[in-house]
TIDODREN-624495 format. One record per residue: residue number from 1; residue in one letter; chain; x, y, z of N, C-alpha, C in turn. Coordinates in Angstrom, 2 decimals. Example, Ala and Ser with C-alpha at 12.3 -4.5 7.8 and 13.67 -1.06 7.14 Angstrom:
<rs>
   nr  rest  kette      n_X      n_Y      n_Z     ca_X     ca_Y     ca_Z      c_X      c_Y      c_Z
    1     A      A    13.19    -5.69     7.80    12.30    -4.50     7.80    13.20    -3.30     7.80
    2     S      A    12.85    -2.25     7.08    13.67    -1.06     7.14    12.90     0.03     7.87
</rs>
This chain:
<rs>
   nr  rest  kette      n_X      n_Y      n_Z     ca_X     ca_Y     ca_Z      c_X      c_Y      c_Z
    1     X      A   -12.06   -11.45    -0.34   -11.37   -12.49     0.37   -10.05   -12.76    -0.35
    2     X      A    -9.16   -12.70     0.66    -7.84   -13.10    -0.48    -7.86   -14.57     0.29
    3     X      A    -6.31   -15.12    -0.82    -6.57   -16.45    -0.90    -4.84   -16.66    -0.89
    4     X      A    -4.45   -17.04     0.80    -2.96   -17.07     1.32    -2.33   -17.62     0.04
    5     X      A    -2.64   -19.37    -0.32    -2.60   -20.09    -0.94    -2.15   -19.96    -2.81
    6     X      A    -3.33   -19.22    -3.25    -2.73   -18.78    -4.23    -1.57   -17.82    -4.44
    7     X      A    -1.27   -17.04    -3.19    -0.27   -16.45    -3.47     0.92   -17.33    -2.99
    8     X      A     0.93   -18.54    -2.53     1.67   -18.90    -1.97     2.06   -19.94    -3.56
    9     X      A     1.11   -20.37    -4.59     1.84   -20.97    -5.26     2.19   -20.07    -6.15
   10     X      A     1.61   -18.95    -6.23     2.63   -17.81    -7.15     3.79   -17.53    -6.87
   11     X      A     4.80   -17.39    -5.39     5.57   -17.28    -5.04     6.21   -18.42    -5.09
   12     X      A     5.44   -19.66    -5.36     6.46   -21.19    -5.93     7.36   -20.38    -6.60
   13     X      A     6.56   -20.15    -7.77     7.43   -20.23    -9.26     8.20   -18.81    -9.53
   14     X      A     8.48   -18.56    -8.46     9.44   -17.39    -8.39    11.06   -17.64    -7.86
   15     X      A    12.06   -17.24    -8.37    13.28   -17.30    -7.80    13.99   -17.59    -6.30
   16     X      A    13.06   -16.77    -5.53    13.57   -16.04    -4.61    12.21   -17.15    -3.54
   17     X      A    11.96   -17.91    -3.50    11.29   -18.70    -3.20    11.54   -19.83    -1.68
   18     X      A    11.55   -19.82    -0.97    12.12   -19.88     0.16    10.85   -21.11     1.17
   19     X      A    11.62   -22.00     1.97    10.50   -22.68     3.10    10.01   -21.31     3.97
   20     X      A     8.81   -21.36     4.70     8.15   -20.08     5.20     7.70   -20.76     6.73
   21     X      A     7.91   -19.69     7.87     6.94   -20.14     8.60     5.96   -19.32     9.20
   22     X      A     5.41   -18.39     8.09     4.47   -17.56     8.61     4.13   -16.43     7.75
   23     X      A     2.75   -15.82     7.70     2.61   -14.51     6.88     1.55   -13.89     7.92
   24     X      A     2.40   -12.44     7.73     1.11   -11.36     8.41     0.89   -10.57     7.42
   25     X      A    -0.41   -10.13     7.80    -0.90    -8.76     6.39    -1.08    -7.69     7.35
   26     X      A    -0.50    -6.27     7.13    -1.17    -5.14     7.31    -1.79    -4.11     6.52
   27     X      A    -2.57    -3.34     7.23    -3.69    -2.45     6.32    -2.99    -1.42     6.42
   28     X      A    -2.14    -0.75     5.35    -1.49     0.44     5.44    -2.86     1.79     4.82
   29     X      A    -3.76     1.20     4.32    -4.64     2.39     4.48    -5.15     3.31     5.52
   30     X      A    -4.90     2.54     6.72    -5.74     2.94     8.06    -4.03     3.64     9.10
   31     X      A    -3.47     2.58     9.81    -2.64     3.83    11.05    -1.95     2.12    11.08
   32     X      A    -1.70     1.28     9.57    -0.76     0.07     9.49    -1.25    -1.00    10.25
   33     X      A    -2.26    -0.96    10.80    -2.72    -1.98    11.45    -2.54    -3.49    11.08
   34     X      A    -2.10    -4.66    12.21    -1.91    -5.90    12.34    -3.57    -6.80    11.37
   35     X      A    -3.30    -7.05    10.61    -4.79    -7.65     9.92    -4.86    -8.80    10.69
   36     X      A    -4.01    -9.84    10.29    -4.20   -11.19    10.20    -2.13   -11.30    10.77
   37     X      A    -2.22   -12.39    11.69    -0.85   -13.45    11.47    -1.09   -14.81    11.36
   38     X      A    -0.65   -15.12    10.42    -0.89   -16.74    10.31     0.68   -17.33    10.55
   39     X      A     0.41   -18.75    11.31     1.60   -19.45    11.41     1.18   -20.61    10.44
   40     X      A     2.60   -21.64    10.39     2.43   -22.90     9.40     1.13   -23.59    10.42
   41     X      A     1.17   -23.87    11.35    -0.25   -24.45    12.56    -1.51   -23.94    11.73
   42     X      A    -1.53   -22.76    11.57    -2.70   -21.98    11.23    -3.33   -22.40     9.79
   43     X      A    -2.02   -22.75     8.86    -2.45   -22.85     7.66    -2.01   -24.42     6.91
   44     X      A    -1.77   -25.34     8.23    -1.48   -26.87     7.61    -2.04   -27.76     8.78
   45     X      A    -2.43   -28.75     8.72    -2.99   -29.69     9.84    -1.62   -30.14     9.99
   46     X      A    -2.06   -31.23    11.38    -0.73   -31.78    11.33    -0.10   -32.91    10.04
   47     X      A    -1.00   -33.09     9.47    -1.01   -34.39     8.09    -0.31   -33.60     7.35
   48     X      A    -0.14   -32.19     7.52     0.38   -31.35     6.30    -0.97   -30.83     5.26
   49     X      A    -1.75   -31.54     5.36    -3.47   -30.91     4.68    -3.31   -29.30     4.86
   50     X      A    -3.90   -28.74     3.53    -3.78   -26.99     3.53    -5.14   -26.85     4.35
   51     X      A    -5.38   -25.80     4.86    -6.49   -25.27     5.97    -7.16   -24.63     4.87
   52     X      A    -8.47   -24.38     5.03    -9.39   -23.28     4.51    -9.23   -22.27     5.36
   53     X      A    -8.61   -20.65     4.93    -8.57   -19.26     5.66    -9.23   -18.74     5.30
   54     X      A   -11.01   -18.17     5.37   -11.27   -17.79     5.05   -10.68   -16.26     5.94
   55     X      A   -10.00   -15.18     4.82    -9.56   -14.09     5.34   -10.96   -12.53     4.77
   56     X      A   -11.38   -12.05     5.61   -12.43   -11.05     4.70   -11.61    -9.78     5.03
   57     X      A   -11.20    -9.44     3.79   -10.58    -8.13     4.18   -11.23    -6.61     3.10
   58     X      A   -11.30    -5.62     4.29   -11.84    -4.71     3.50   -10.92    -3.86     2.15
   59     X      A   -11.90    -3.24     1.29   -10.75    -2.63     0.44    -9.95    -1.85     0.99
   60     X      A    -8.40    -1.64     0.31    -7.89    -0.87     0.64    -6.33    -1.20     0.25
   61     X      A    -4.99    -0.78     0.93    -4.24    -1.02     0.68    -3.03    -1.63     1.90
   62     X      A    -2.42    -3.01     1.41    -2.15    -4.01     2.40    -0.60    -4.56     1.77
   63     X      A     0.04    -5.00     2.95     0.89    -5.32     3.03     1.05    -6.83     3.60
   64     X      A     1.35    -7.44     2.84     1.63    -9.00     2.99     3.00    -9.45     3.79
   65     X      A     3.56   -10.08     4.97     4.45   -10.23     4.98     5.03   -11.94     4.96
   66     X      A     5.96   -12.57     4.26     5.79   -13.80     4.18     7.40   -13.63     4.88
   67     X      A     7.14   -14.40     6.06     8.38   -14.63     7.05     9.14   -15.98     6.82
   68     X      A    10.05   -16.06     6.35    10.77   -17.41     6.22    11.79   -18.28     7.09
   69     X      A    12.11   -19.48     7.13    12.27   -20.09     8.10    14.05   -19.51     8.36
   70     X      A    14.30   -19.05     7.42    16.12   -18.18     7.91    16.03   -17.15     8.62
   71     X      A    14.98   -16.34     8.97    14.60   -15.77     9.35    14.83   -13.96     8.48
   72     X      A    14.96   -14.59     6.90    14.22   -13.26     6.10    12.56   -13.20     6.28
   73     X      A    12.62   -12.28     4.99    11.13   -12.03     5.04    10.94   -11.35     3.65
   74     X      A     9.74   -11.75     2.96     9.53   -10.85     1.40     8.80    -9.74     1.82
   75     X      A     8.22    -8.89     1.47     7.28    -7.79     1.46     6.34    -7.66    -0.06
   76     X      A     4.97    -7.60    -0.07     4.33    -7.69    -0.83     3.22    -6.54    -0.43
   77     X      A     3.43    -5.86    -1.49     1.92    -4.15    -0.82     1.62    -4.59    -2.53
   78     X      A     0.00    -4.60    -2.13    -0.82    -4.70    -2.82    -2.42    -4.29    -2.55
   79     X      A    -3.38    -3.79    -3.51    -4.34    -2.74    -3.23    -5.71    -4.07    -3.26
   80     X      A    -6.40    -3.84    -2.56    -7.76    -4.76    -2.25    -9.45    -3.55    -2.95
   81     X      A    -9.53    -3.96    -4.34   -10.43    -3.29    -4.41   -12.14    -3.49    -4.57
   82     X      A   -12.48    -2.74    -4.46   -13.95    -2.87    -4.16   -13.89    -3.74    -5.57
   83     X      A   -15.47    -4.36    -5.21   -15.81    -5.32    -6.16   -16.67    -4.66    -7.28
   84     X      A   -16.86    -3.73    -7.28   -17.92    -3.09    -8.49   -16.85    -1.57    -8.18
   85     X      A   -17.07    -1.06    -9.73   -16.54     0.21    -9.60   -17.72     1.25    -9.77
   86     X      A   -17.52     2.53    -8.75   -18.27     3.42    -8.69   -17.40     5.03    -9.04
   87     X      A   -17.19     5.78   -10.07   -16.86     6.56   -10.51   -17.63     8.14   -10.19
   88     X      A   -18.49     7.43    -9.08   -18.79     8.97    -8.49   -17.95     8.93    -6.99
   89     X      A   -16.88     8.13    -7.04   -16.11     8.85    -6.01   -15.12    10.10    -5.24
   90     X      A   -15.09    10.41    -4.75   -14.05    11.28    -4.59   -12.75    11.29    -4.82
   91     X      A   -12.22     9.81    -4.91   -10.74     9.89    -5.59   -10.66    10.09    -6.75
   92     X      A   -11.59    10.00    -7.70   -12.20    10.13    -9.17   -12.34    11.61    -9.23
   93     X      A   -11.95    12.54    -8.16   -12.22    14.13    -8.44   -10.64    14.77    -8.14
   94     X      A    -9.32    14.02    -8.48    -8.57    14.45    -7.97    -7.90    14.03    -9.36
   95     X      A    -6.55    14.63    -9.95    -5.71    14.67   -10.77    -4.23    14.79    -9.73
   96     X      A    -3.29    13.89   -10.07    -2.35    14.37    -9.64    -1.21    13.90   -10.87
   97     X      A     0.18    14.83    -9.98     1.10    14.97   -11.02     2.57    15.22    -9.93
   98     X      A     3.17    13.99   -10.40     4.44    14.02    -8.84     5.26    14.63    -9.98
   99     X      A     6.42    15.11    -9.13     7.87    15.42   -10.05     8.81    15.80    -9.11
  100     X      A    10.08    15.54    -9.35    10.76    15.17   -10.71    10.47    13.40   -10.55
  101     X      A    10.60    12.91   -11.97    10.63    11.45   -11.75    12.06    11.37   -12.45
  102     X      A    12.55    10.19   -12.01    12.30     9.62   -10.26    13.09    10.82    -9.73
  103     X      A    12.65    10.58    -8.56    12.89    11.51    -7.49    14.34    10.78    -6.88
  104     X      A    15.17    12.17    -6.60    16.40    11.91    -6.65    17.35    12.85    -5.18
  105     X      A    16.28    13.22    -4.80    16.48    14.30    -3.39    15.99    13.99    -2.29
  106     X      A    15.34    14.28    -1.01    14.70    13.97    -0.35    13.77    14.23     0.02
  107     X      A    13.00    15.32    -1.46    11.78    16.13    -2.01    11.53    15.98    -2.66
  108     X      A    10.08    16.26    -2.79     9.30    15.91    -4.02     7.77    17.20    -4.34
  109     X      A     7.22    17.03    -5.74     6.60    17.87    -5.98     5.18    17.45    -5.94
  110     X      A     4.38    17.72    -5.93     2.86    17.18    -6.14     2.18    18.09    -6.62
  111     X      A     1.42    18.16    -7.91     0.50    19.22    -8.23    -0.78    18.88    -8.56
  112     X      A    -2.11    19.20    -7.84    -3.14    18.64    -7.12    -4.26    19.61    -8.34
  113     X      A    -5.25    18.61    -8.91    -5.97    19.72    -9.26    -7.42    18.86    -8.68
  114     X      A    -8.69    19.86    -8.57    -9.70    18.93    -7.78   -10.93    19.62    -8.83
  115     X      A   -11.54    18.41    -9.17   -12.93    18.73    -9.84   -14.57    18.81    -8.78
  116     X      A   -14.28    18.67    -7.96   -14.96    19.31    -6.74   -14.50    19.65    -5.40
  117     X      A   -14.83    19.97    -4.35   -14.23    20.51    -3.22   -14.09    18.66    -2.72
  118     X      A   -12.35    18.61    -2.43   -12.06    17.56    -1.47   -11.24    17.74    -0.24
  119     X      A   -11.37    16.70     0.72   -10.33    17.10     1.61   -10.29    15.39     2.02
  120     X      A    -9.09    15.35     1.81    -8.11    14.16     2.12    -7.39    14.15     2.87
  121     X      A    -6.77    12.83     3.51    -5.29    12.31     3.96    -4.15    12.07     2.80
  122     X      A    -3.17    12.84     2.86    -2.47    12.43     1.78    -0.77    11.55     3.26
  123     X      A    -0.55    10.26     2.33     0.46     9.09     3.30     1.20     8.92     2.35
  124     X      A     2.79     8.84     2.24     3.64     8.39     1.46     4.02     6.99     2.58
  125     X      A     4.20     5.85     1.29     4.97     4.71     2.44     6.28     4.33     1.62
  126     X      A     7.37     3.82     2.11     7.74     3.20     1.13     7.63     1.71     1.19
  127     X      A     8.00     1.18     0.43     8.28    -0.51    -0.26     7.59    -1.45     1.05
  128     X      A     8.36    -1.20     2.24     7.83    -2.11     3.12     6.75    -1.33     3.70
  129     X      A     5.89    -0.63     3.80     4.95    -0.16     4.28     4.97     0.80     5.20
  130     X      A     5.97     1.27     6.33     6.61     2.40     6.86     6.61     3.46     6.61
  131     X      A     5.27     4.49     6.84     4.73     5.37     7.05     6.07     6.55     7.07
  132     X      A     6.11     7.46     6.05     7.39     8.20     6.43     6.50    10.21     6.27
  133     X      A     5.82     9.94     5.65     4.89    11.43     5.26     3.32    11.38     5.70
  134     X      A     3.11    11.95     6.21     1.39    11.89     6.76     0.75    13.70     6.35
  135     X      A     0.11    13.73     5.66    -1.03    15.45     6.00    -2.16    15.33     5.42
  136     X      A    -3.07    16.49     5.78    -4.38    16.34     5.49    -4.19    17.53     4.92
  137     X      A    -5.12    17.36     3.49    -5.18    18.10     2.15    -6.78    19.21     2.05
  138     X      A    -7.01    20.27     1.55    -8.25    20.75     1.61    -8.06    21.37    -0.09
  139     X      A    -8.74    21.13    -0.98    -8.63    21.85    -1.86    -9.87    22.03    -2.53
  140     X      A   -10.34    23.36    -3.36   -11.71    23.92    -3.77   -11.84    23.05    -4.83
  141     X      A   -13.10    23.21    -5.62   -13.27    22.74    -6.85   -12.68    24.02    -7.65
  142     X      A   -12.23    23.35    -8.64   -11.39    23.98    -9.69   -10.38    24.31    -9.75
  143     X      A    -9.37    24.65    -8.62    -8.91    25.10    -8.00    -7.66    23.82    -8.51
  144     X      A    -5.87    24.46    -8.04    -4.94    23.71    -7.71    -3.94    23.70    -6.68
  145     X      A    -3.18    23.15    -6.37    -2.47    23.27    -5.43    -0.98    22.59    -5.68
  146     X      A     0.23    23.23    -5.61     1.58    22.62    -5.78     1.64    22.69    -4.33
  147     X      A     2.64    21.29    -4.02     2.48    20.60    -2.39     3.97    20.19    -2.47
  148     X      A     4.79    20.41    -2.13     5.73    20.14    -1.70     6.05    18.62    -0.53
  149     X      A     6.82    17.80    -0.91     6.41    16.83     0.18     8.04    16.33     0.53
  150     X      A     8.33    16.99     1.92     9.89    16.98     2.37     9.56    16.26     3.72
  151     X      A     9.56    14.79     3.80     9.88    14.14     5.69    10.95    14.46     6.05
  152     X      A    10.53    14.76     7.25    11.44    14.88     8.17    12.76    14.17     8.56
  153     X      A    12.67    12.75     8.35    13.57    12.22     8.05    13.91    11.72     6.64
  154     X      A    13.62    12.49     5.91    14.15    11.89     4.16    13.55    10.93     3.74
  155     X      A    13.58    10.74     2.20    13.27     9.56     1.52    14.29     8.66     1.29
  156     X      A    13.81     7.44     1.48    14.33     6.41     1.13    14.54     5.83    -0.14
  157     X      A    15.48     5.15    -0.54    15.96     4.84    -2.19    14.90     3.73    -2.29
  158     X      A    14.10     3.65    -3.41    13.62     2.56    -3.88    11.68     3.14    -3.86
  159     X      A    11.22     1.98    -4.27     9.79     2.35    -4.61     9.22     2.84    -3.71
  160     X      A     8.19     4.08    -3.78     7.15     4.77    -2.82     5.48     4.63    -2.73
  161     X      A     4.76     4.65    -2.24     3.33     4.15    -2.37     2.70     6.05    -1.76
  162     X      A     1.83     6.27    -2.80     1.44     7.73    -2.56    -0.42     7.31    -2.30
  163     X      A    -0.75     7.28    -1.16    -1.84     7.02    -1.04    -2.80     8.48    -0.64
  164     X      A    -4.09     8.20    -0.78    -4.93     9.82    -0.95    -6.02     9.15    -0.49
  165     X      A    -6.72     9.33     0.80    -7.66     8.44     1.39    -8.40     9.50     1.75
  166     X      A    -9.61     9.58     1.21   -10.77    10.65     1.12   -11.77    10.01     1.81
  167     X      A   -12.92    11.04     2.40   -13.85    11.17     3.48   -14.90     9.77     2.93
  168     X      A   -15.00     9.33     1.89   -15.80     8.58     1.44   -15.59     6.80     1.64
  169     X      A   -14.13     7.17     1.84   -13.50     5.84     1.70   -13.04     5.70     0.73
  170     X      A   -13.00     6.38    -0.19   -12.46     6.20    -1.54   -10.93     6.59    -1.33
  171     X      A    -9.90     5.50    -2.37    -8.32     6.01    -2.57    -7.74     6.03    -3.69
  172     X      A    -7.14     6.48    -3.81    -6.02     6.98    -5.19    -4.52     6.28    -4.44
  173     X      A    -3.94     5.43    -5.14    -2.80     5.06    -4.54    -1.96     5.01    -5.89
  174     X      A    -0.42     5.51    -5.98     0.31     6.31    -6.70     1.62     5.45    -6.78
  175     X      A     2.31     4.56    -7.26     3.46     4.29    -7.03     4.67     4.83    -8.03
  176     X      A     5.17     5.82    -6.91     6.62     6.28    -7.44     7.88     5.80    -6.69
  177     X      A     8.79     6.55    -7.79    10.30     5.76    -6.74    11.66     6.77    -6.88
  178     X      A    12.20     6.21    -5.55    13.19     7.27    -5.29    14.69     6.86    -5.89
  179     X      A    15.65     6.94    -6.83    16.78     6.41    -7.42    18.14     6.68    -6.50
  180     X      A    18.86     6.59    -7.02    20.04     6.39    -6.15    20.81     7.26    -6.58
  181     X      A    21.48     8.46    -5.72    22.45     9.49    -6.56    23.59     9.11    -6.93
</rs>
């Protein structure tokens, strides 16, 4: 369960701190899906009293959006993880290794090694959650693989989210970033 609230007084005591009238979360693990939108209605009575949200969200990896009354908006991607760790997963059978860092082209390297037979979704997003690389991965046990990863429309300057979402439900999520030539 996340908890709007606490992130909302964490973002008090931050700079960049702004009146809000609204946050949506999406699940960029799945095809970005709409989680939750909350308005100020949703999360204040009319007295101004804070609401109880209870939000249940599954693990995975999510994107917060806190919409403000100028009509910016922050972006917050952050990973929801299971509550007990289990190390016989399948993301636990994967090694990876990006290059060049930082990445400075509109390519990148990936070199994959697998300690049993996996087959994955491999998703690059960047910063705001915007899906720019999508493929599905097959690799043997023991075995490696150099992967080349060129979108179609290029990378974008600034931080990347390298997610690896295996048959189990299990993920490996990777954050690299692209610099500025």
């Amino acid at each position: 369960m996340i908890d709007i609230f606490q992130l909302q007084a964490k973002l008090s005591l931050e700079e960049y701190w702004k009146p809000y009238k609204g946050i949506s979360i999406h699940q960029l693990s799945g095809e970005g899906n709409l989680v939750s939108s909350l308005s100020l209605a949703d999360m204040f009575s009319p007295e101004g009293e804070r609401l109880n949200i209870p939000l249940q969200l599954e693990p995975g990896l999510y994107c917060i959006s806190i919409h403000f009354i100028d009509g910016s908006f922050l972006r917050i991607v952050g990973e929801k993880e299971t509550e007990s760790y289990n190390p016989n997963t399948m993301a636990n059978n994967l090694n990876v290794i990006i290059y060049p860092v930082p990445i400075q082209e509109n390519y990148f390297n990936m070199n994959l090694q697998a300690t049993e037979n996996l087959e994955f979704n491999y998703t690059l997003y960047d910063f705001n959650g915007n899906r720019i690389y999508n493929t599905k991965v097959f690799i043997k046990e023991g075995e490696s693989a150099s992967i080349d990863i060129k979108p179609e429309g290029g990378i974008p300057v600034g931080y990347l989210i390298n997610v690896f979402h295996f048959s189990d439900d299990s993920q490996l999520s990777i954050l690299t970033v692209k610099s500025a030539q």
